[in-house]
PADRENNU-719619 format. One line per 10 residues: number of its first residue (from 0); their letters; for each residue x, z, y of N, C-alpha, C. Coordinates in steps of 0.001 Angstrom, whole numbers. Example, Ala and Ser with C-alpha at 12.3 -4.5 7.8 and 13.67 -1.06 7.14 Angstrom:
% PADRENNU-719619
0 = AS = 13190,7800,-5690,12300,7800,-4500,13200,7800,-3300; 12850,7080,-2250,13670,7140,-1060,12900,7870,30 $
This chain:
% PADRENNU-719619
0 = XXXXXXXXXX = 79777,-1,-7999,78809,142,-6915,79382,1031,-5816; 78710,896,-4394,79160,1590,-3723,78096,2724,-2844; 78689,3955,-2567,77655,4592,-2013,77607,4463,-283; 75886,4026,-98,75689,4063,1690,75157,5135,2043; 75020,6006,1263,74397,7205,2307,73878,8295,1298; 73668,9299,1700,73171,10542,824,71972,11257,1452; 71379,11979,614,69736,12351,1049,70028,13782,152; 68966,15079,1181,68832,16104,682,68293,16200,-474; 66813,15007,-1090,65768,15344,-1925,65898,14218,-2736; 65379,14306,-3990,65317,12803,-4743,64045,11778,-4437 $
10 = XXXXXXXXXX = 63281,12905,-3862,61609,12078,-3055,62074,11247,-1828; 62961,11579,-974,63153,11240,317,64189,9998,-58; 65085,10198,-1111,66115,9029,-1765,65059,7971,-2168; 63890,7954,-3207,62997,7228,-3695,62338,6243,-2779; 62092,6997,-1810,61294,6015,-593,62206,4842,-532; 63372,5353,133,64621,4311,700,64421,3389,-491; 64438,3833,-1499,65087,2805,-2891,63486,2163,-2796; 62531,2075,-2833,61632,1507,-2701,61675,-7,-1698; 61575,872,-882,61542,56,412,62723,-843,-40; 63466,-411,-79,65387,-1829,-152,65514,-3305,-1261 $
20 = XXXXXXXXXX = 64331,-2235,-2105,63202,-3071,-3460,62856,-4088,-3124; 62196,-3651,-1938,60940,-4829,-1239,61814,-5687,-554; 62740,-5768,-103,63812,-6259,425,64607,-7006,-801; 64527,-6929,-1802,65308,-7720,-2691,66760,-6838,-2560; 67200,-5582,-2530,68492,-5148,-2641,68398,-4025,-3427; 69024,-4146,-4908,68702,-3171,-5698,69572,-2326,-5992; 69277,-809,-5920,70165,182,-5679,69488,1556,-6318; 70236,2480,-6940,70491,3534,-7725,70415,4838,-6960; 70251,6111,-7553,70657,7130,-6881,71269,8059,-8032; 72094,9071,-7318,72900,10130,-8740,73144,11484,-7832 $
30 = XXXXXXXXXX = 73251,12958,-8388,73256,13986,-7983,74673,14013,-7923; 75207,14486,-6708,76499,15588,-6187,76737,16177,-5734; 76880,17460,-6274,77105,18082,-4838,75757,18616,-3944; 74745,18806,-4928,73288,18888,-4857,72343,18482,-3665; 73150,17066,-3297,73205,15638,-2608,72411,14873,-3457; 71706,13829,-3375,71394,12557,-4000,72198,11521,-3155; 72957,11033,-3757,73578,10036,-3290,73153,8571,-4000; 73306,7312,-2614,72314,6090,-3041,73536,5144,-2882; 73765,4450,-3810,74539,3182,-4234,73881,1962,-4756; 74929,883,-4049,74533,-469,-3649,75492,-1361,-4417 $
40 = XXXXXXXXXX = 74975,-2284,-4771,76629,-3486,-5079,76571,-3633,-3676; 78303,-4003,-3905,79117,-4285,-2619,78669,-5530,-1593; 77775,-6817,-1987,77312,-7700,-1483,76368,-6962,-543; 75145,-6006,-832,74224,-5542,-139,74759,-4237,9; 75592,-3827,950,76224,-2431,1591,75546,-2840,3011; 75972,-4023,3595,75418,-3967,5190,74681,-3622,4930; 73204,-3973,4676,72211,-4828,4891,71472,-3084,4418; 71954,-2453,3242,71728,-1078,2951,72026,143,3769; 73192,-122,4280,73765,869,5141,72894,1007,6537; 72299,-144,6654,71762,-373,8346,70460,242,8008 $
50 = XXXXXXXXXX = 69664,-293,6741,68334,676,6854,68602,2176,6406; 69467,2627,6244,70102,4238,5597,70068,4742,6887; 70610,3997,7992,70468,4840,9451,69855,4777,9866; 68840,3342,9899,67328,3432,10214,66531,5068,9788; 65974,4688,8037,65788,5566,7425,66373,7037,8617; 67261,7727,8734,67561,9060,9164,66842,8998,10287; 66736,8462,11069,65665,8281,12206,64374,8200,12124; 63727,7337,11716,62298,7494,11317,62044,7301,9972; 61837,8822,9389,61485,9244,7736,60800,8845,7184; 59374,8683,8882,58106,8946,8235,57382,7625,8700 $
60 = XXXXXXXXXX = 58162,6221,8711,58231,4830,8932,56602,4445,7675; 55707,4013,8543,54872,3809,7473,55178,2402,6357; 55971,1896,6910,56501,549,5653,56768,1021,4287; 57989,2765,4522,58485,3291,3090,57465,3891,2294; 56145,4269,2693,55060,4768,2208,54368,3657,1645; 53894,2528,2614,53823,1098,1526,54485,484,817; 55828,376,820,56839,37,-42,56572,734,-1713; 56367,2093,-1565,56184,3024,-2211,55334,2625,-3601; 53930,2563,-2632,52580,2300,-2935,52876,780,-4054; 53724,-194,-2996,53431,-1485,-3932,54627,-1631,-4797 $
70 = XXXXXXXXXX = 56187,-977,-5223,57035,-1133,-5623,58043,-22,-6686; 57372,1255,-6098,57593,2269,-7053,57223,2729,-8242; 57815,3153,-9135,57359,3683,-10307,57151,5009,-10465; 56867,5272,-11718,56738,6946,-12105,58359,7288,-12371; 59278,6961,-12154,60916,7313,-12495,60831,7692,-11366; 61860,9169,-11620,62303,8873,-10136,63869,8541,-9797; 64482,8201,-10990,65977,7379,-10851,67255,8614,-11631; 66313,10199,-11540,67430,11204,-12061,66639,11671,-13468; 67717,11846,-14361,67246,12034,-15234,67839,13818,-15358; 66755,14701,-15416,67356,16107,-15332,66610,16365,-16857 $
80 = XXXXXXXXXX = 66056,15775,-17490,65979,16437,-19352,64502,16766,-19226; 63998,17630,-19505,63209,18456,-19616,61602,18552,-18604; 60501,18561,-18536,60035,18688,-17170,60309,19982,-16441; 60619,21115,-17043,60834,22551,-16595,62122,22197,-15541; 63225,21847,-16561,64257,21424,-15499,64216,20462,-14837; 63333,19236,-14584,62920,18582,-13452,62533,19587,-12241; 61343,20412,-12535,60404,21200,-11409,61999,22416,-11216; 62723,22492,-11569,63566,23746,-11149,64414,22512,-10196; 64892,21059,-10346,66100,20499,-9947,65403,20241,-8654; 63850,19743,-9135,63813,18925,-7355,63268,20340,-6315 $
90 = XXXXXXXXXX = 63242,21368,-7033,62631,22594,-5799,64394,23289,-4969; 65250,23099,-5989,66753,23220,-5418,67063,22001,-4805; 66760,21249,-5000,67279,20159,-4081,66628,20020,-2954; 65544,20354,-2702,64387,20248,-1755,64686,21949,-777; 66050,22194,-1254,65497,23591,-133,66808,23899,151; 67165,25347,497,68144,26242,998,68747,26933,388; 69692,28051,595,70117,29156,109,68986,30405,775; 68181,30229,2351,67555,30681,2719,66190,31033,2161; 65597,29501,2101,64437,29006,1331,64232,30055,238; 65303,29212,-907,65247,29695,-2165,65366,31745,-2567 $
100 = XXXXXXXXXX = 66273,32613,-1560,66297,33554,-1769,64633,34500,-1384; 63769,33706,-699,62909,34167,-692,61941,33828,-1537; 62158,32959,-1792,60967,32559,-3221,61690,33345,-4356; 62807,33375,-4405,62833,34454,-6127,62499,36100,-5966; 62706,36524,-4572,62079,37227,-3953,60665,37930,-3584; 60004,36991,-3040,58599,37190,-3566,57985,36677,-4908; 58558,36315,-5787,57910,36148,-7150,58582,36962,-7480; 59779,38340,-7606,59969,39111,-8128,59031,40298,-7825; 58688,40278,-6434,58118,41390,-6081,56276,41223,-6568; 56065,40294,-6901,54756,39744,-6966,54888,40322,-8997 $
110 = XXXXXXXXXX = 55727,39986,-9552,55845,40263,-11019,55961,41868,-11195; 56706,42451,-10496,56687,43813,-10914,55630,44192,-9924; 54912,44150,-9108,53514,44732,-8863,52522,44352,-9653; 52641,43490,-10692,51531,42909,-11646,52037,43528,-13306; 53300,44697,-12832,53104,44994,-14458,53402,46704,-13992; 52356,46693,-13123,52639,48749,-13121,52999,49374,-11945; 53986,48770,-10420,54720,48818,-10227,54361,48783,-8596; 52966,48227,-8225,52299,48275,-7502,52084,49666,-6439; 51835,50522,-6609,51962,51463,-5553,53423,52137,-5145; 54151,52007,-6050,55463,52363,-5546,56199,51220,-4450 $
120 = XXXXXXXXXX = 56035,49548,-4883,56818,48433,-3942,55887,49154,-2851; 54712,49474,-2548,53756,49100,-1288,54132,50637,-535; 54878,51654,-1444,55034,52747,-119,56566,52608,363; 57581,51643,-356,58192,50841,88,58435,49902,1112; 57245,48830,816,57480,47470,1179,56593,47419,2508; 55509,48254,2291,54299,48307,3378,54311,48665,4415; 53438,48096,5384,53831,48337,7200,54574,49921,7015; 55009,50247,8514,55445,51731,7892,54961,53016,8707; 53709,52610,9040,52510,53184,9144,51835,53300,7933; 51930,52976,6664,51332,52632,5604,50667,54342,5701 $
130 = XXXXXXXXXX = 52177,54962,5402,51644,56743,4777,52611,57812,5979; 52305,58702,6062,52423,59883,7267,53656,59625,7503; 54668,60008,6129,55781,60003,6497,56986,59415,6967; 56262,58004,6800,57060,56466,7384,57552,57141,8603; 58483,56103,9014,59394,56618,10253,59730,55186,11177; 59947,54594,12355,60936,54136,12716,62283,53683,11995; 62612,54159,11452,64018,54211,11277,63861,53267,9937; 62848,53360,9185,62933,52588,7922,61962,51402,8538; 63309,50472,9494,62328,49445,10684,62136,48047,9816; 62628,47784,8330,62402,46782,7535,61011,46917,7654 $
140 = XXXXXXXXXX = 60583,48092,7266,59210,47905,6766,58087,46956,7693; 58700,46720,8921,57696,45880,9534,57951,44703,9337; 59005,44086,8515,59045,42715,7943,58315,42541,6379; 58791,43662,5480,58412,43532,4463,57086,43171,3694; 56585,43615,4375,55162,43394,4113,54819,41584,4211; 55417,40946,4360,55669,39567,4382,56331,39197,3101; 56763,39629,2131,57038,39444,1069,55898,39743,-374; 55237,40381,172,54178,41364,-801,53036,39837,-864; 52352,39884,-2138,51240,39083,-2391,50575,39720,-3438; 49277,39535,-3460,48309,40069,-4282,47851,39525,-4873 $
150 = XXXXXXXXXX = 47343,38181,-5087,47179,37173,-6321,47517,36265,-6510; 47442,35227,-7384,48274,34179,-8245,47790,33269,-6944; 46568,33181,-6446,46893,32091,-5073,47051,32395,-4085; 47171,33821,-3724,48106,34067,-2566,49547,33705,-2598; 49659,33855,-3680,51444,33567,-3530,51881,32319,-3861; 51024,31117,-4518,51283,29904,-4866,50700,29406,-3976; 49836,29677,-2794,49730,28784,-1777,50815,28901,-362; 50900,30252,-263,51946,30927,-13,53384,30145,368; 54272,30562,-1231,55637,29675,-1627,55192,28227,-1277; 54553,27445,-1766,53954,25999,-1910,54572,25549,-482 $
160 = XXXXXXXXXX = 53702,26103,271,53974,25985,1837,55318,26331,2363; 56046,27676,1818,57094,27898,2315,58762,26858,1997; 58279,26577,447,59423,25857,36,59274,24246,637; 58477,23889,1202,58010,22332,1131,58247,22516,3053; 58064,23626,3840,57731,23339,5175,59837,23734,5870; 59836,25164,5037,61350,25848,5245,62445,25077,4473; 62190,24254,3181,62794,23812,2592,63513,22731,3844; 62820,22075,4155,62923,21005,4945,63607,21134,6169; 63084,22160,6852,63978,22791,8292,65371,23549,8029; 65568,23970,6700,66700,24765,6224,67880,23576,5949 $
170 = XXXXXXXXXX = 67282,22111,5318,68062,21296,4701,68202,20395,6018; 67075,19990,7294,67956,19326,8043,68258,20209,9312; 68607,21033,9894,68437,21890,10816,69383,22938,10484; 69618,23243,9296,70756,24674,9061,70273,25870,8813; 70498,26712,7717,70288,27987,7353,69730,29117,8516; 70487,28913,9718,70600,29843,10681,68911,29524,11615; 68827,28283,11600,67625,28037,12237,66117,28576,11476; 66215,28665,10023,65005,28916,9224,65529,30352,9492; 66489,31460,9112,66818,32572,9701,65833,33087,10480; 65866,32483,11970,65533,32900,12872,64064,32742,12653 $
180 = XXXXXXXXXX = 63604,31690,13014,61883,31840,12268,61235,32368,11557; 62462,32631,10376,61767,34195,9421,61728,35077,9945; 62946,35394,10295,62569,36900,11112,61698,37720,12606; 61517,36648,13345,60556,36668,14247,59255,36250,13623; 58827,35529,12942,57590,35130,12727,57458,36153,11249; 58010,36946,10902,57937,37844,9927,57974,38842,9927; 57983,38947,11632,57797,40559,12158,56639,40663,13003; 56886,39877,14356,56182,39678,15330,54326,39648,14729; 54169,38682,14115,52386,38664,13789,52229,40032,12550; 53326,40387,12274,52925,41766,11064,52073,43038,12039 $
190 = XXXXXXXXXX = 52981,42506,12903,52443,43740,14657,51354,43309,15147; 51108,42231,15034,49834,41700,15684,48389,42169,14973; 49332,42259,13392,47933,41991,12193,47622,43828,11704; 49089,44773,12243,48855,46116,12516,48147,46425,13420; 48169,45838,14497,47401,46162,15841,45613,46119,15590; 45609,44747,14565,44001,44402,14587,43471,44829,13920; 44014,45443,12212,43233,45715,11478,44246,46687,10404; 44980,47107,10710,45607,48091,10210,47020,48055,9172; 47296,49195,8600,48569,48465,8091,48489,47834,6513; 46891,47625,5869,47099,47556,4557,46562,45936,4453 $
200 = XXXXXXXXXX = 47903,45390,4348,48025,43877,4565,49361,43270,3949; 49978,42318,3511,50702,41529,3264,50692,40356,2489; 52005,39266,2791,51625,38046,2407,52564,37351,3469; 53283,36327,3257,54074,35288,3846,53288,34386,4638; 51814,34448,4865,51211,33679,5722,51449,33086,7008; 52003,34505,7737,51925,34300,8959,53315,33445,9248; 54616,33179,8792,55428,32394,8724,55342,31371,8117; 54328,31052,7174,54330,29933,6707,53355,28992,8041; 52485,30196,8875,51860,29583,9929,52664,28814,11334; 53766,30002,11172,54453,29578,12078,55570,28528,11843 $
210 = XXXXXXXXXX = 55725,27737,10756,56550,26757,10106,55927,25743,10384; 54476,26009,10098,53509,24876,10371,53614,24291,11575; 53442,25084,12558,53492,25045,14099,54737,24680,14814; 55718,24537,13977,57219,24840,14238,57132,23173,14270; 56824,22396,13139,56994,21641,12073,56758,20236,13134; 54575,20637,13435,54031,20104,13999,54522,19694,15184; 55499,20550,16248,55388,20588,17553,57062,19498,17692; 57666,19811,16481,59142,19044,16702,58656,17760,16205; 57980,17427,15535,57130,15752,14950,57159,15122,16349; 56160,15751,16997,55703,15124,18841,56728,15101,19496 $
220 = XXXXXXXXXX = 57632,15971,19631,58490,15672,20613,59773,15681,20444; 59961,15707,18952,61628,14886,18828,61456,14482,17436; 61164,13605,17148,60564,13222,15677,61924,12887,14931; 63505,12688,15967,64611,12135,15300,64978,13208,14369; 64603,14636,14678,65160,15302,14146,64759,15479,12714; 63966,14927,12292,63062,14822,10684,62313,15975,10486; 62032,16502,11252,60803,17518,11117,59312,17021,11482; 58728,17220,10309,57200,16779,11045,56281,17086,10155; 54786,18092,10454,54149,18101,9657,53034,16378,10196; 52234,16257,8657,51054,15091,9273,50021,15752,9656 $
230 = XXXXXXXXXX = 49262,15024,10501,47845,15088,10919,46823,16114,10234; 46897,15521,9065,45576,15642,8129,46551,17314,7411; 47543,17151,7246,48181,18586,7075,48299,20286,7587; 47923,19639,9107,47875,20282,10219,46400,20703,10420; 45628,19645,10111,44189,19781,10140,44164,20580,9174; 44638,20640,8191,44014,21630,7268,44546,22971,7261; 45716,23194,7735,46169,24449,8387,45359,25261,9341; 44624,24636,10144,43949,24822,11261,42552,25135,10570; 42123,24449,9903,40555,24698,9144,40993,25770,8351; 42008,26136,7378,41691,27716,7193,41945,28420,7925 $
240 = XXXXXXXXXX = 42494,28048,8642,42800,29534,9785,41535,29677,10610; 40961,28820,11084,39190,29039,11709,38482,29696,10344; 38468,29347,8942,37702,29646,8413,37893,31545,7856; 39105,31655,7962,39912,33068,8132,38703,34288,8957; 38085,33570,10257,37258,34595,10783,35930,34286,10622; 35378,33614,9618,34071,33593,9012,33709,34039,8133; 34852,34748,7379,34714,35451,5764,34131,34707,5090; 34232,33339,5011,33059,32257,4313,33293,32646,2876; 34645,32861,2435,35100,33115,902,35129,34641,520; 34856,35434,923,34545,36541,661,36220,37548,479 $
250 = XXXXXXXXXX = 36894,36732,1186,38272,37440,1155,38802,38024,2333; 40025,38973,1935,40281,39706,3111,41718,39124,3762; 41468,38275,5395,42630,37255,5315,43553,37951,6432; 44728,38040,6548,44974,38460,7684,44966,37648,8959; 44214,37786,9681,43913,36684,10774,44954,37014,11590; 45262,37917,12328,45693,38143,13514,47405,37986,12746; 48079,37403,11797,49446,37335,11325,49341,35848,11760; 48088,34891,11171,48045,33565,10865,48294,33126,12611; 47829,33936,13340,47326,33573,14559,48696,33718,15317; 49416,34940,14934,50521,35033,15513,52105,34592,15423 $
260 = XXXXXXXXXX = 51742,33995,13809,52564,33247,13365,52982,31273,14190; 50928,31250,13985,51259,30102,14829,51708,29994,16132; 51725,30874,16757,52005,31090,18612,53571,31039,18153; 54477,31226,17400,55388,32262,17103,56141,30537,17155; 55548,30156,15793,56494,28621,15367,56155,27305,16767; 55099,27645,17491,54728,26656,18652,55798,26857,19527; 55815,27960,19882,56833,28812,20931,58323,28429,20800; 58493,28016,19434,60366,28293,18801,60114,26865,18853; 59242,25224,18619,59024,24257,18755,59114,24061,19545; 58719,24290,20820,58681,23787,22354,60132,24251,22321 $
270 = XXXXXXXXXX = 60590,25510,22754,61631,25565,23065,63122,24611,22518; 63268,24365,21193,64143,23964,20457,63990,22436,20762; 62844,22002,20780,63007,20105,21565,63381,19589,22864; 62561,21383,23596,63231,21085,25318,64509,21172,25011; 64798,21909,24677,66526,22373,24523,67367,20709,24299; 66794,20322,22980,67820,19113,22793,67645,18111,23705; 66098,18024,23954,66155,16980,25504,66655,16714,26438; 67247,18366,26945,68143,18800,27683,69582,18111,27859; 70164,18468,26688,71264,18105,26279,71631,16641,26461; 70650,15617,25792,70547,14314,25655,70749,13927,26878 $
280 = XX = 70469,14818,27798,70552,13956,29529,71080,14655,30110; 72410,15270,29823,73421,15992,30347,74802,15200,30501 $
């Protein structure tokens, strides 16, 4: 067999193999190089290769979603053993070196504040206004607090969002680009959410807001680049964040991070599509 093309995820490989299904051209996928790579017999290479470049262009082609629907199975073509080592293979394959150092990251810091450990990370980790003696100089502290979570669904809705929205911008876009979005959208709304309601706050929200926004705004106006959140995704981003200043759930949310996060990823969206638009007609 021969290989036409390679894919970051084994979900994003599956579609293709679906769809090529429906087409009568039957084809495989195998891990390298923590690549999924998709192979064809040599008779159907054109005919594979041409929708492989299709495919990189429009991801989110509603045919591979029906293809899906009428031709896919519960396999997903890799066999990684175990389900534990399934959920560990496709969350590495699905992300970064970026991604991933922050998710073992905040589930470390989330585990040792849940066995004792709790007021020491937070005169640490916490705005640095937290206590008198904070300073300037210990200027992490106005990121850190973006790592800190306080319960099992703060931080699993949290990661959920971060590995599935950063995963994606890290794997087609480059390390350096999710970089930058962390660190502005992981500072910038921490200041916003100090300004409104003080410094006893944290949680990856406000970047996961601004990923959202990041996500959403490159979908509309350069969709080649494979970034895109959906509709109904976005809608629901947006409905908790309205529901954030109703206290409807009786929780304490940081609004003014969520709020500034999203300005943060809209802002780095517009700019980064004008930019390539730019280019394209240079």
């Amino acid at each position: 067999m021969m290989i036409f093309g390679q894919l970051p995820n084994a979900r994003a490989a599956q579609a293709l193999i679906d769809y090529l299904k429906s087409q009568d051209v039957m084809c495989e996928m195998r891990v390298h190089d923590m690549q999924v790579q998709l192979l064809v017999q040599a008779a159907d290479y054109v005919k594979a290769e041409a929708e492989y470049q299709y495919f990189l262009q429009h991801p989110h082609d509603d045919k591979y979603l029906q293809a899906s629907w009428e031709y896919g199975d519960t396999q997903s073509g890799l066999n990684y053993g175990k389900p534990i080592k399934q959920l560990i293979a496709e969350v590495i394959h699905s992300s970064g070196p970026v991604t991933l150092t922050i998710l073992v990251l905040c589930i470390g810091i989330f585990t040792a504040w849940n066995i004792g450990f709790a007021d020491t990370l937070f005169s640490y980790l916490g705005f640095f206004h937290v206590i008198p003696s904070a300073s300037i100089e210990e200027f992490w502290r106005v990121f850190t607090p973006s790592l800190i979570h306080f319960s099992a669904m703060h931080i699993i809705f949290n990661l959920l969002w971060w590995w599935y929205l950063g995963g994606k911008i890290e794997q087609r876009l480059g390390s350096a680009k999710l970089m930058v979005i962390l660190v502005v959208a992981g500072t910038l709304p921490n200041v916003v959410q100090y300004l409104l309601q003080g410094p006893n706050f944290g949680g990856l929200s406000g970047v996961v807001y601004a990923l959202a926004g990041y996500s959403y705004v490159m979908g509309l106006r350069k969709p080649e680049a494979g970034i895109a959140l959906q509709n109904s995704f976005m809608g629901f981003m947006m409905l908790w964040l309205l529901l954030g200043f109703t206290d409807a759930f009786g929780l304490s949310i940081a609004n003014g991070a969520h709020v500034g996060g999203l300005l943060v990823g809209i802002a780095q969206g517009l700019f980064d599509s004008r930019q390539r638009n730019q280019s394209t007609h240079s």
